[in-house]
C-alpha positions in Angstrom: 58.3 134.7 108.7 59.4 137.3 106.1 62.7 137.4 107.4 63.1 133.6 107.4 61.8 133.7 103.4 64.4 136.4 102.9 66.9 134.0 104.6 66.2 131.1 102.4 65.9 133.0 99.5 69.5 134.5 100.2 70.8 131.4 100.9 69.5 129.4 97.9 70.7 132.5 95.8 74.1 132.2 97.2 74.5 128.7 96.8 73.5 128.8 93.2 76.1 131.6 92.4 79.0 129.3 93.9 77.3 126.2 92.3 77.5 127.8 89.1 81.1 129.0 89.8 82.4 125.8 90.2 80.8 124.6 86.9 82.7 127.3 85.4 85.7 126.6 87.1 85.6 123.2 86.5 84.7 123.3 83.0 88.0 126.0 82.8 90.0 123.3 84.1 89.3 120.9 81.3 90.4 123.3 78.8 93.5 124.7 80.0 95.4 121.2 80.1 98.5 121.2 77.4 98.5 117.2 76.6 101.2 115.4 75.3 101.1 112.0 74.5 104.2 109.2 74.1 104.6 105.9 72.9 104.5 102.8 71.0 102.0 101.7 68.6 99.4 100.6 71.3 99.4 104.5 72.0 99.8 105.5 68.0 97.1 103.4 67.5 98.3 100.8 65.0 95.2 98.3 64.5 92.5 100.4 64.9 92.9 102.1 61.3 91.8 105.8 60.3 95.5 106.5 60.0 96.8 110.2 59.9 98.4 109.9 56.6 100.8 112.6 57.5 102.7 110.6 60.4 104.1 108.2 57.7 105.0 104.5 59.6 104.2 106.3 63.1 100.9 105.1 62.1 98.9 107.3 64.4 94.7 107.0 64.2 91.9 109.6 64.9 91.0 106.4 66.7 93.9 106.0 69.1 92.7 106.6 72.9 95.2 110.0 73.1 93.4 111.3 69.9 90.1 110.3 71.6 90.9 111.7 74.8 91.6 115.1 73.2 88.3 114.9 70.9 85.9 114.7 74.1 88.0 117.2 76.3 89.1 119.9 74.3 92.6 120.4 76.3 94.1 123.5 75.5 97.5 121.9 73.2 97.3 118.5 71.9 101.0 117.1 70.9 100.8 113.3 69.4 104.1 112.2 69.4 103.6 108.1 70.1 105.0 106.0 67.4 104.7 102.6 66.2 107.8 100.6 66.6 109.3 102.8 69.3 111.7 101.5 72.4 112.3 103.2 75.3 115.4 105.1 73.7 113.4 105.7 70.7 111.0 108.2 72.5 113.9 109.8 74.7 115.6 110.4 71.0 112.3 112.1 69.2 109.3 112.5 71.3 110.0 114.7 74.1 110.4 117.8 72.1 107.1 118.5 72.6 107.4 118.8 76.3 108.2 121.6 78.8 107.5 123.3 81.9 104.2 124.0 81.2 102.3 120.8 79.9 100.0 119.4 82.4 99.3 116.1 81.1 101.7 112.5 79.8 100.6 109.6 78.6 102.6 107.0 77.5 103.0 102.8 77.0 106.5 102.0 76.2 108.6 98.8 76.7 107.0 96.0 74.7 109.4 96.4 72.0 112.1 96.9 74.1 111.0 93.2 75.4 111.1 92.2 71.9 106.8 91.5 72.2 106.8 91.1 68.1 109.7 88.6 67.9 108.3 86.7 70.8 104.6 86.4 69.4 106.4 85.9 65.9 108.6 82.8 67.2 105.1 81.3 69.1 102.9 81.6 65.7 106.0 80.0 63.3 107.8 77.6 65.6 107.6 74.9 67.9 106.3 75.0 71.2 109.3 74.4 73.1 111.1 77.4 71.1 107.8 79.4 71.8 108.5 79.0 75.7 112.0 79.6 75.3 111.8 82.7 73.2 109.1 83.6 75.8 111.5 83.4 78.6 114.5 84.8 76.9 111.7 88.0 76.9 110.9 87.6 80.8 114.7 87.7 81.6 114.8 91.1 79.8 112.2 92.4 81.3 113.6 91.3 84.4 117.0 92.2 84.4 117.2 95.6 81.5 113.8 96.9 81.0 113.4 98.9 84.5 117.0 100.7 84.2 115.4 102.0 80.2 112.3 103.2 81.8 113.9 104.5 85.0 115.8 106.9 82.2 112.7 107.6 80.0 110.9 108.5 83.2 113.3 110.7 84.3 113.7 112.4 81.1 110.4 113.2 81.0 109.9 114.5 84.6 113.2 116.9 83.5 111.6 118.4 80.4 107.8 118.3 82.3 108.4 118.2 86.0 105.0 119.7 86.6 103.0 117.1 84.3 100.8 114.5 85.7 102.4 111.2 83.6 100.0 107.9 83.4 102.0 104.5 82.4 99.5 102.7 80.4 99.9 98.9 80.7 99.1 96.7 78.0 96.3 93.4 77.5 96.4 89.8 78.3 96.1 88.6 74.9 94.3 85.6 74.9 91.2 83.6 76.6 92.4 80.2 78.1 89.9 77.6 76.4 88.2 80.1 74.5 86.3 80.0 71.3 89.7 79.0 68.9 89.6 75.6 67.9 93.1 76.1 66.3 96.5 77.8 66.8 98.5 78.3 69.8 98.0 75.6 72.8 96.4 77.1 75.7 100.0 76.3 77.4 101.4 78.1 75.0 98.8 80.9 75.6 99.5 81.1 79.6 102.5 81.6 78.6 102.3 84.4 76.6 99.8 86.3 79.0 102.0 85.8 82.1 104.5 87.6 79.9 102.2 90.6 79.5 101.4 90.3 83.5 105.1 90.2 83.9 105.9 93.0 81.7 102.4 95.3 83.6 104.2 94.5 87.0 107.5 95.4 86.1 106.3 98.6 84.3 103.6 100.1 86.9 106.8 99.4 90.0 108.9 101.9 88.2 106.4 103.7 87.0 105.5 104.5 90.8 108.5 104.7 91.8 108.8 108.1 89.6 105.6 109.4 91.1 103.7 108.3 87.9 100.4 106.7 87.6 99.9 103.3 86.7 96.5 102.7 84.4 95.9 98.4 83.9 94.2 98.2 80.8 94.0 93.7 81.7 91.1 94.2 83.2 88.9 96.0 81.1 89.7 93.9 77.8 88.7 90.6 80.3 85.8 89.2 78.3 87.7 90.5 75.1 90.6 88.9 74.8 91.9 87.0 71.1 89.7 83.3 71.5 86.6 85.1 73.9 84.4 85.5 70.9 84.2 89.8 71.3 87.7 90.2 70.9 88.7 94.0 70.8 92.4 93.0 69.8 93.6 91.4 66.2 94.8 88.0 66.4 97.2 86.8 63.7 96.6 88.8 60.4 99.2 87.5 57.6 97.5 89.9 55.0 98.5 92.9 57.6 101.0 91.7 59.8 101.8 94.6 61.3 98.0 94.8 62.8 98.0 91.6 64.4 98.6 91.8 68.3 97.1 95.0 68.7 94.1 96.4 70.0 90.9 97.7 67.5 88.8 100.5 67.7 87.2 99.0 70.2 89.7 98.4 72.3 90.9 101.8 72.3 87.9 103.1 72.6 86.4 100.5 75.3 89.8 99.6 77.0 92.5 102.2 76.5 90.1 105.5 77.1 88.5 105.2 79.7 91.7 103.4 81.6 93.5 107.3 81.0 90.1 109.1 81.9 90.5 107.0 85.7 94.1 107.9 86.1 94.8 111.7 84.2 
């Protein structure tokens, strides 16, 4: 019997010294990544405000899910190089330099403005209908037909500069609820339209995005239930006294939708 205590005892001993271990080891891991994140203003954070007043029209928040990824895990180098405004050629000319052989971690959403997303949801907002749906397919054909070749050669220039990195694609929202709560604005035709775009656009983006070896997060599903028109929105619709706001996700939707999207895939 006193040999089967000391057994136990041994046992339960030794288990708590490897338990205790992997804690550590664990715990180590979360602290040694060297995160960089790229982008556009869905990854600066435009729309979410608490601006870094030192990144000028970059207009990159505290708030911004890279910012807020960093805050709860400590990594062990931070670099936020996303930028509002920025095309796929925009980040390959002056956000990579923060790259190299050893950063662990990429995030990035690029390719909207490439598409021509603020011209497109301009033209819907100003104009008729049927040069909405036009303007709205001109934007399709692009994605269609250019966009993959300018992310094949982002994505491969950031593999070159961090071929170690784990890279996650972030996708971007459907933007509005069909027969939501707006009485006014855009017909919900009008409104399919614009979110098969963004599907369109999400497709096209997590295909060449895997076919790089990168992960692919979908934010679409976790804004459903808060799109513009559901009544909890968590992005801005229209706002003429800040334009450059409208369209993009708040603090919410960073925090609610963005976030946790990289926590699944990183």
């Amino acid at each position: 019997m006193k040999l089967s205590r000391l057994a136990t005892l041994s046992s339960s001993l030794l288990l708590g010294a490897v338990l205790a271990l992997t804690g550590a080891a664990t715990a180590g891991a979360a602290t040694s990544v060297d995160y960089v994140a790229l982008g556009d203003s869905y990854s600066s954070g435009v729309g979410s405000g608490s601006y870094d007043s030192a990144s000028g029209d970059c207009k990159r928040s505290t708030k911004a899910y890279p910012a807020l990824w960093a805050a709860a895990n400590s990594p062990a180098s931070f670099s936020f190089a996303a930028c509002s405004g920025a095309r796929t050629g925009d980040v390959k000319a002056n956000q990579l330099g923060p790259l190299n052989s050893s950063t662990d971690l990429v995030s990035i959403s690029i390719g909207g403005n490439d598409a021509g997303f603020a011209d497109v949801m301009t033209t819907c907002v100003l104009q008729s209908e049927a040069t909405c749906l036009n303007r709205i397919a001109t934007a399709r054909s692009y994605v269609e037909s250019t966009l993959p070749g300018n992310l094949d050669s982002v994505y491969t220039a950031i593999h070159t500069k961090a071929p170690s990195a784990r890279v996650v694609v972030l996708g971007y929202p459907r933007f509005y609820k069909i027969g939501g709560s707006c009485a006014v604005g855009l017909s919900d035709k009008v409104r399919t339209a614009i979110n098969g775009a963004a599907d369109f656009l999400n497709s096209t983006t997590a295909k060449r995005a895997a076919d790089h070896g990168f992960a692919f997060a979908d934010v679409a599903g976790k804004f459903t239930g808060h799109e513009i028109c559901s009544g909890s929105a968590w992005l801005h619709s229209v706002n003429w006294l800040n334009i450059g706001e409208s369209y993009h996700p708040t603090a919410a939707g960073q925090s609610g939708g963005y976030l946790p999207a990289l926590d699944s895939a990183a």
